[in-house]
mmCIF file of the C-alpha atoms, coordinates in Angstrom:
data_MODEL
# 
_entry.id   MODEL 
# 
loop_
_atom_site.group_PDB 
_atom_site.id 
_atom_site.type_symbol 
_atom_site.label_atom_id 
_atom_site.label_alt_id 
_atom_site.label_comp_id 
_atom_site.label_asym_id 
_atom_site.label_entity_id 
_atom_site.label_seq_id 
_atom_site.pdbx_PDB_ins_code 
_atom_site.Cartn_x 
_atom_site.Cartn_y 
_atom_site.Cartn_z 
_atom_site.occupancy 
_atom_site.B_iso_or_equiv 
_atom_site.pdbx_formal_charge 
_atom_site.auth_seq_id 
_atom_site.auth_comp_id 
_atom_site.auth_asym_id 
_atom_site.auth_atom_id 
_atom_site.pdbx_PDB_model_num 
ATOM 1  C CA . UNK A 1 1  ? -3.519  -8.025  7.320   1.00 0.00 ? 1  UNK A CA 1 
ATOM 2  C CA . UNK A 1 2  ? -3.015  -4.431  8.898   1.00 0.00 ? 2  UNK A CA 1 
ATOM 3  C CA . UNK A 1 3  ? -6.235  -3.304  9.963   1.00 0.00 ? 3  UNK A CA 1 
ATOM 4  C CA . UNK A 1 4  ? -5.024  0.262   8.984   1.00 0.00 ? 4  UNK A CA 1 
ATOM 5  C CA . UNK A 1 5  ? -4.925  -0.843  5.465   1.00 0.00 ? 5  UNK A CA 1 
ATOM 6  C CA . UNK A 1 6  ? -8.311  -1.982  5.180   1.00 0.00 ? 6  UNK A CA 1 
ATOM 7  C CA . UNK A 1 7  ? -9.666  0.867   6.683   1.00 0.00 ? 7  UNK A CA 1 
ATOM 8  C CA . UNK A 1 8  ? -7.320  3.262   4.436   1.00 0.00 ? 8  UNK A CA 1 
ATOM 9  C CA . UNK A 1 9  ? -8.387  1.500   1.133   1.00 0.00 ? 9  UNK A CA 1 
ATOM 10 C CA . UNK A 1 10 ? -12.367 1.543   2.661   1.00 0.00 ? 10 UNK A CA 1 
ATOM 11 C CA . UNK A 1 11 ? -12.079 5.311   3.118   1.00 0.00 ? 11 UNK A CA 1 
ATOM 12 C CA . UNK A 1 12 ? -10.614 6.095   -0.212  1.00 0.00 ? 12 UNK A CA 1 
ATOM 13 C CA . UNK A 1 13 ? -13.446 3.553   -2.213  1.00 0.00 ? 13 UNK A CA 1 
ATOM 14 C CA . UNK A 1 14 ? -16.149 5.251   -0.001  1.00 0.00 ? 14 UNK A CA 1 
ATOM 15 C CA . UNK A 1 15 ? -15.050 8.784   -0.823  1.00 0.00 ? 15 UNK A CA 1 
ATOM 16 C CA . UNK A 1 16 ? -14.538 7.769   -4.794  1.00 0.00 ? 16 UNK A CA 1 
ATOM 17 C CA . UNK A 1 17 ? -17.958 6.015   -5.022  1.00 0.00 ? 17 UNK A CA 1 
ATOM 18 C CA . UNK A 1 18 ? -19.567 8.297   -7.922  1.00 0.00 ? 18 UNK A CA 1 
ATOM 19 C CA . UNK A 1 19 ? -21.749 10.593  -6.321  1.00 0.00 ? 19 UNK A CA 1 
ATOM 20 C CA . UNK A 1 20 ? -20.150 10.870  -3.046  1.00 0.00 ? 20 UNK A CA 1 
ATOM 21 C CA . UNK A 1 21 ? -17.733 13.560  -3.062  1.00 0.00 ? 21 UNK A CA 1 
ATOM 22 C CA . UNK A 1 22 ? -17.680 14.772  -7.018  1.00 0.00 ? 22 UNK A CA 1 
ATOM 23 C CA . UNK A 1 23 ? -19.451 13.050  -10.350 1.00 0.00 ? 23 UNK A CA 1 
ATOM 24 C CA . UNK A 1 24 ? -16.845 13.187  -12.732 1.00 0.00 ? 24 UNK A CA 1 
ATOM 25 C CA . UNK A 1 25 ? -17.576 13.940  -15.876 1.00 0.00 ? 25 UNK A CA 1 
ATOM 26 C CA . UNK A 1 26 ? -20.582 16.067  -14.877 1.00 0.00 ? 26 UNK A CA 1 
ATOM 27 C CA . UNK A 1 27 ? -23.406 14.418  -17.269 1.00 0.00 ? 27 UNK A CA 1 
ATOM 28 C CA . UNK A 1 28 ? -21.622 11.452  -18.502 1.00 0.00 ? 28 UNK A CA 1 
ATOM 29 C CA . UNK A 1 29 ? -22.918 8.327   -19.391 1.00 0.00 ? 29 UNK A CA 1 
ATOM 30 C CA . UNK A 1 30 ? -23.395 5.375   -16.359 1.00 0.00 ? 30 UNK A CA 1 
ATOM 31 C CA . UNK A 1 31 ? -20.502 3.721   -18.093 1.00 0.00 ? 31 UNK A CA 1 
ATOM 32 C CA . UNK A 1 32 ? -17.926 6.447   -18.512 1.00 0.00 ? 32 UNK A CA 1 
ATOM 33 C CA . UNK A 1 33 ? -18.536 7.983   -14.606 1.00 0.00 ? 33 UNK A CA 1 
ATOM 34 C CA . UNK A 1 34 ? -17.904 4.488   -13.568 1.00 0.00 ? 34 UNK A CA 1 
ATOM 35 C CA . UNK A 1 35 ? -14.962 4.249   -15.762 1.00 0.00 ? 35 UNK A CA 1 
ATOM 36 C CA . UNK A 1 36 ? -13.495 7.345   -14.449 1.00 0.00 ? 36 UNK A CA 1 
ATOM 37 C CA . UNK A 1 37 ? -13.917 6.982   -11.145 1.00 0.00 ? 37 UNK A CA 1 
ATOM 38 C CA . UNK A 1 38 ? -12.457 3.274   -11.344 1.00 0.00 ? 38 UNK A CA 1 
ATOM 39 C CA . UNK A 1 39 ? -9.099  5.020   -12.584 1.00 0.00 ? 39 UNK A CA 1 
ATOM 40 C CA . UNK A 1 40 ? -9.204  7.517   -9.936  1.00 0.00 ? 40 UNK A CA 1 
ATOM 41 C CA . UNK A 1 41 ? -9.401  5.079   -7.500  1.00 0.00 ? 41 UNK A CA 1 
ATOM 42 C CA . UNK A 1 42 ? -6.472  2.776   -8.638  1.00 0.00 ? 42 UNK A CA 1 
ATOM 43 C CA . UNK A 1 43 ? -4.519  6.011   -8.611  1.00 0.00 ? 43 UNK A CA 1 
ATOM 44 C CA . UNK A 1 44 ? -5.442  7.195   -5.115  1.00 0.00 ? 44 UNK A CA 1 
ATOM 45 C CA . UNK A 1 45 ? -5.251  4.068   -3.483  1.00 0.00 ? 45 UNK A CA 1 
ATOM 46 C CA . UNK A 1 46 ? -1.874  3.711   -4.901  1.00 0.00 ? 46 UNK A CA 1 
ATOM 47 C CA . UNK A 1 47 ? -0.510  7.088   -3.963  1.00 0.00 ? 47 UNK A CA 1 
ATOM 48 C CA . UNK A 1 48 ? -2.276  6.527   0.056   1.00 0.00 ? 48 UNK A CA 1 
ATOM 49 C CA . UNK A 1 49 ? -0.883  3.239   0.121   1.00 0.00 ? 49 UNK A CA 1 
ATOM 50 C CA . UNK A 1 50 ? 2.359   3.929   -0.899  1.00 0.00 ? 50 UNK A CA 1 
ATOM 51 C CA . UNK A 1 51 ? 2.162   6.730   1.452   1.00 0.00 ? 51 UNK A CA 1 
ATOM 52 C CA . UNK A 1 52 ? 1.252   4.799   3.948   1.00 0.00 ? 52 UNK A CA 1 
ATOM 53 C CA . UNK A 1 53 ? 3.917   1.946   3.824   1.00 0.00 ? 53 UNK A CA 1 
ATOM 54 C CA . UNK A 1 54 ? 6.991   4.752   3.178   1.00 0.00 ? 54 UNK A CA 1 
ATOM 55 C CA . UNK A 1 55 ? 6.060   5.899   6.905   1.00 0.00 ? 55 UNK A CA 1 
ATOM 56 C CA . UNK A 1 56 ? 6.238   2.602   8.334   1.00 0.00 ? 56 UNK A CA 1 
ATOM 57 C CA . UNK A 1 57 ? 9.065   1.127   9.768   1.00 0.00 ? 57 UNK A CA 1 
ATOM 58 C CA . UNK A 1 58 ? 11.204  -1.243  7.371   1.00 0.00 ? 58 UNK A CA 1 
ATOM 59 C CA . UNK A 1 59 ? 13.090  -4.207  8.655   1.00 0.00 ? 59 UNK A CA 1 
ATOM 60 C CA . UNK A 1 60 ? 15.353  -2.748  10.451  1.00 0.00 ? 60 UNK A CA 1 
ATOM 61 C CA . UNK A 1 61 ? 14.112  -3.576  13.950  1.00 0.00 ? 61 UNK A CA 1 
ATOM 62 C CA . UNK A 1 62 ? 15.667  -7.099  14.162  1.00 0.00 ? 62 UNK A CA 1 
ATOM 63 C CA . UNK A 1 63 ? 18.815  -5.227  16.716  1.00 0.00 ? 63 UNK A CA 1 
ATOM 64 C CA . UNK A 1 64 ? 22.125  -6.726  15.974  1.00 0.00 ? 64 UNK A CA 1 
ATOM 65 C CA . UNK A 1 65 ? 20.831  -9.881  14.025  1.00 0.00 ? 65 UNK A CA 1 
ATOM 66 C CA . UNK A 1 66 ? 18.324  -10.885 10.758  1.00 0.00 ? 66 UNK A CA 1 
ATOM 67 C CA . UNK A 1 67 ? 15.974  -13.398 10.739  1.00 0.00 ? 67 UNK A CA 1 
ATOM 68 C CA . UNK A 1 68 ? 16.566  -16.901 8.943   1.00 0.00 ? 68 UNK A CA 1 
ATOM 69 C CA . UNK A 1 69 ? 17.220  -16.736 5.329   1.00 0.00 ? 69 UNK A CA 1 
ATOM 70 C CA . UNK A 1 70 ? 18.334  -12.663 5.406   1.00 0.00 ? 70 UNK A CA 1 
ATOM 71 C CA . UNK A 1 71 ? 21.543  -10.422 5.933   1.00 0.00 ? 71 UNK A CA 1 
ATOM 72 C CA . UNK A 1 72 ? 21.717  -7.224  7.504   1.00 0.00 ? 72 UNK A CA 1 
ATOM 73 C CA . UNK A 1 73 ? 22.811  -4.133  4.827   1.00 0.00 ? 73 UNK A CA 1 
ATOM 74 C CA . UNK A 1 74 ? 25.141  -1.409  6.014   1.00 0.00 ? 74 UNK A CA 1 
ATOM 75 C CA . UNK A 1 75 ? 21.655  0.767   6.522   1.00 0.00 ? 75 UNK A CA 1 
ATOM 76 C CA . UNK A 1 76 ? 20.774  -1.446  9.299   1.00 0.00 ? 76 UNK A CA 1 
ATOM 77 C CA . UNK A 1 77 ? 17.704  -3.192  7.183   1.00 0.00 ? 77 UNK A CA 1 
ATOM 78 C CA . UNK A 1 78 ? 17.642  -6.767  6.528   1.00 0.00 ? 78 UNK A CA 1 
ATOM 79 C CA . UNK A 1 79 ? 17.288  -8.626  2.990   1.00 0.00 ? 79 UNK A CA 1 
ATOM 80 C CA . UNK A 1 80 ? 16.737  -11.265 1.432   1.00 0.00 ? 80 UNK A CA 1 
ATOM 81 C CA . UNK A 1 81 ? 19.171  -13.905 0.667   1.00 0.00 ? 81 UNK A CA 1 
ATOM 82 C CA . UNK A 1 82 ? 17.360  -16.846 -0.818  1.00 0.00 ? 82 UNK A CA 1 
ATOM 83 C CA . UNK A 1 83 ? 18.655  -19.230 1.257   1.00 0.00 ? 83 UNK A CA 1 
ATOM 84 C CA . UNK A 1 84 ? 19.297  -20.060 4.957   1.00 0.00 ? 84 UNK A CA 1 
ATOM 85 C CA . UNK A 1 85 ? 21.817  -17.867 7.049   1.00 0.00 ? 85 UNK A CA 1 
ATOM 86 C CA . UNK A 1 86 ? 22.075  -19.976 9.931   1.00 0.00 ? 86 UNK A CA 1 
ATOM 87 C CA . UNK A 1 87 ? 21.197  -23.485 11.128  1.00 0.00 ? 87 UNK A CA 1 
ATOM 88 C CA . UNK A 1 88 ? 17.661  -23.664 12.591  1.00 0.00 ? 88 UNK A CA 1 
# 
């Protein structure tokens, strides 16, 4: 597992713990704060993540060939085919 990931998704729990950066709602009950602040951090670990992974490079650093069992695009990135593309 990328070790950017884990600390990514530690930063964004940290900051979303209730309490730590903003209480939200201000004088809620125990249940709805924790509530609320679970939602908030599906939604901004989705939104980093998905940020995250867009900036990465995709598959297209294989050079003129895929690996077994995918097919190079007209983009340059490989896919899947589902089955073998060459003999091993």
């Amino acid at each position: 597992m990328d070790l950017i990931i884990i600390v990514l998704g530690a930063l964004v729990f940290a900051g979303l713990v209730p309490g730590v950066l903003v209480r939200l709602p201000p004088g809620g009950s125990k249940t709805t704060v924790i509530i609320v602040h679970a939602i908030l951090f599906a939604i901004v670990s989705t939104i980093v993540m998905k940020m995250y992974w867009m900036g990465r490079e995709h598959m297209g650093n294989y050079g003129q060939t895929c690996p077994n069992g995918y097919s190079m695009k007209e983009d340059g990135n490989c896919v899947p085919t589902g089955q073998q593309t060459y003999a091993v």
